[in-house]
C-alpha positions, -999 to 999 in steps of 0.1 A, spaced: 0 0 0 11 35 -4 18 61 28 32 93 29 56 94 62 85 121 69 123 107 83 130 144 92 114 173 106 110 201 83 87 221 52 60 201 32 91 186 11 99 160 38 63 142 34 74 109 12 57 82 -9 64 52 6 53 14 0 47 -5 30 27 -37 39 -8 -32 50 -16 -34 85 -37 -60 101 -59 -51 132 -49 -65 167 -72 -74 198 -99 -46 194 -92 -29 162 -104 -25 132 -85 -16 98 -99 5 76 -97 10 34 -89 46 35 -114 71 15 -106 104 25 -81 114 52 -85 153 72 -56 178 74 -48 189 105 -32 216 121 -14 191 148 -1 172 116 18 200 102 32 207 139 41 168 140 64 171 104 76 204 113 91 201 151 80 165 163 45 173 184 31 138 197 60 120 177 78 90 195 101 81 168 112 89 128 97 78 106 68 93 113 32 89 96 11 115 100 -33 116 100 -54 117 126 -87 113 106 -103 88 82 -127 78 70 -134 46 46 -149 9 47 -135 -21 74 -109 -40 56 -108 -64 86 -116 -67 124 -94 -79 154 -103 -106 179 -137 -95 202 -146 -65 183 -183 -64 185 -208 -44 163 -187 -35 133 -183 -61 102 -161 -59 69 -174 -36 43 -190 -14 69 -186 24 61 -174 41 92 -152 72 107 -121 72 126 -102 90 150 -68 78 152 -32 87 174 -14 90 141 -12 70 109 -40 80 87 -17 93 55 -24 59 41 -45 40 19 -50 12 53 -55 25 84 -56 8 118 -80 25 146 -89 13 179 -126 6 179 -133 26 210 -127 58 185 -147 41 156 -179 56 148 -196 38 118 -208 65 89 -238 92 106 -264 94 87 -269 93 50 -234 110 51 -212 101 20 -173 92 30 -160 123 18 -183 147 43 -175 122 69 -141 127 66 -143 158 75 -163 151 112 -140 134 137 -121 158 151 -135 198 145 -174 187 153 -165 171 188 -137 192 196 -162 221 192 -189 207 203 -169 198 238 -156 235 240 -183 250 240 -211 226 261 -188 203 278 -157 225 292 -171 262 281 -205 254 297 -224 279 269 -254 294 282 -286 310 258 -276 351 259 -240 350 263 -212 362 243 -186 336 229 -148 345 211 -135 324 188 -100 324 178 -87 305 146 -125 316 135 -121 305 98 -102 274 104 -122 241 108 -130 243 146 -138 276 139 -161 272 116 -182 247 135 -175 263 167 -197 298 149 -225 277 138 -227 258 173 -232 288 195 -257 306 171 -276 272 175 -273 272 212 -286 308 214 -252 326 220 -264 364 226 -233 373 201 -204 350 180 -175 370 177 -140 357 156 -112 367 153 -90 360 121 -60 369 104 -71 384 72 -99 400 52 -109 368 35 -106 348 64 -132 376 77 -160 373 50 -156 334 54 -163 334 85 -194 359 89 -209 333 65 -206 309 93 -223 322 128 -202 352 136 -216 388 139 -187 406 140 -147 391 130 -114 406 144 -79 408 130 -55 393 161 -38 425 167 -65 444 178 -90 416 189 -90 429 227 -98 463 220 -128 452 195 -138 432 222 -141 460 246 -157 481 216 -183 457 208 -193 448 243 -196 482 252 -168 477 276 -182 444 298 -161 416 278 -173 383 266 -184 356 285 -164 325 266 -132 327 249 -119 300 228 -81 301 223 -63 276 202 -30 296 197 -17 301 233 9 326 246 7 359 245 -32 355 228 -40 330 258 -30 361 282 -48 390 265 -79 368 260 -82 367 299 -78 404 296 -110 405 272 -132 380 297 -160 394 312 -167 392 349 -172 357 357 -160 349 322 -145 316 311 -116 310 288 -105 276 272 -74 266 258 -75 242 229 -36 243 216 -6 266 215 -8 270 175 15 296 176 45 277 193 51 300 221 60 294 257 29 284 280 20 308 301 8 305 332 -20 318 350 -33 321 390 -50 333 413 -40 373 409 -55 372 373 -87 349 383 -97 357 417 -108 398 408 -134 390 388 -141 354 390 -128 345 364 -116 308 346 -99 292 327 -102 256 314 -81 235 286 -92 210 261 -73 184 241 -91 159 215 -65 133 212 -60 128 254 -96 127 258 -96 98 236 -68 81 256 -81 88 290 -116 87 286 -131 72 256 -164 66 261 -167 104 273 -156 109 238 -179 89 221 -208 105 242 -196 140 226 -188 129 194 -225 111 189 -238 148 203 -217 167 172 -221 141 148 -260 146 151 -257 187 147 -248 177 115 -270 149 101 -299 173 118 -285 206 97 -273 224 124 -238 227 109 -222 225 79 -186 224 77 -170 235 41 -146 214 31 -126 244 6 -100 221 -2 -89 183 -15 -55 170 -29 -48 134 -40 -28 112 -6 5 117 -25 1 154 -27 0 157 12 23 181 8 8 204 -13 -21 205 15 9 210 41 18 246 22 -16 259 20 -25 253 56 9 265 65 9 297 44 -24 303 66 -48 306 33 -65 275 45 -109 279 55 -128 254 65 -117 224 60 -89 202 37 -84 163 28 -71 142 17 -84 117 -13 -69 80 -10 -96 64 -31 -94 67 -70 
């Protein structure tokens, strides 16, 4: 079968082509005949400084979906041939994919594979930010950082459903803007200025939730832009800087929070919590709720190419990944 893995850490050129044997599923897996794979922000931080990886070479993907190729001993409730999505610790880039059942989720709906594909890891991951951890409430007023980008775009049309009193993004460009007023958002900020719109907007009281995937020094003026009682949640540190740290002089004040959320440990450390989330999302799709875009789709062996354009930040919505002729 073909993969694309990287032996170094680097640019989009270190993705290879590779031939390798096709992996068969162990006590409680599943493999899967790979449709469509998802593009993921963590996977261009994997190829370019090692995030989550143990050892080179590395294979990249954390998303799939396709049709069992084969099951392991006791798996229960999934059967060869059975379309189904996947959330997986790494090794999607591939045209066979192993998956642990616990984070196999057979196809919602009267989904095709190539809208699935783009489910398992924006709809719950939003879904959980802003319910589970961000406890949402009908009325209040909600921040999104990363607005255009797949959470982002879910994350819009989710608190519009839920009766958020206003959606505000914030984004890095005018595009990126007009994308994402499309998808929930009243008003979208550029990062430079996004505390001082804030205030503007708000009329000086702050929002009730931020959501913060790049961490650092937008994780600390976020808290700035919280409203009393306000909660922010931290979802990744996108732009690579040094966690900072937050106590009790910057909480106590105003009673404020902060909370942090992470896809991938939820599915190690609680995986039926996961599932209960991701059959939550899933269904704010097959019911219309959401739509998520997907903008952008490059053959497996030009994984690469889909590394530049979500690295040169001109990504929306959502890209994959076609394995399937």
């Amino acid at each position: 079968m073909r993969a694309i893995e990287f032996q170094e850490y680097g640019g989009p050129e270190v993705l290879k082509v590779v031939q390798a044997e096709p992996p068969t599923p162990g006590p409680g897996q599943v493999t899967i005949d790979a449709a469509y794979v998802g593009v993921n922000f963590a996977d261009l931080k994997a190829r370019a400084e090692g995030y989550r990886v143990d050892s080179l070479p590395f294979r990249p993907g954390l998303e799939v979906s396709g049709r069992i190729r084969g099951v392991g001993h006791g798996v229960e409730g999934l059967r060869p041939g059975q379309e189904v999505v996947a959330l997986v610790n790494s090794g999607a880039y591939a045209e066979v994919v192993v998956a642990d059942t616990t984070t196999v989720f057979p196809l919602p709906g009267d989904l095709d594979l190539r809208t699935a594909a783009a489910l398992p890891t924006v709809l719950p991951t939003a879904h959980a930010l802003l319910h589970e951890v961000g406890r949402l409430r009908a009325g209040e007023t909600v921040l999104v950082h990363g607005a255009a980008g797949g959470v982002g775009t879910a994350a819009g049309q989710l608190a519009r459903a839920a009766g958020a009193g206003a959606v505000y993004g914030v984004v890095s460009s005018a595009a990126k803007a007009e994308y994402a007023r499309k998808h929930g958002y009243d008003e979208v900020f550029t990062a430079g200025t996004f505390p001082d719109d804030v205030r503007r907007a708000t009329g000086g009281r702050g929002v009730d939730l931020v959501l913060d995937p790049v961490g650092g020094e937008t994780l600390r003026r976020g808290l700035g832009a919280l409203a009393v009682f306000g909660r922010l949640v931290s979802f990744g540190n996108a732009g690579g800087e040094e966690p900072w740290h937050v106590g009790q002089p910057e909480l106590y004040a105003q009673g404020r929070s902060v909370a942090g959320f992470s896809i991938l440990a939820l599915a190690q450390s609680a995986p039926e919590a996961l599932r209960t989330v991701a059959g939550r999302a899933f269904r704010s799709v097959t019911d219309g709720i959401v739509a998520l875009p997907i903008t952008g789709e490059f053959p497996l062996t030009d994984a690469a190419e889909a590394h530049r354009l979500m690295g040169g930040r001109a990504s929306t919505g959502k890209l994959l990944l076609r394995v399937a002729d």
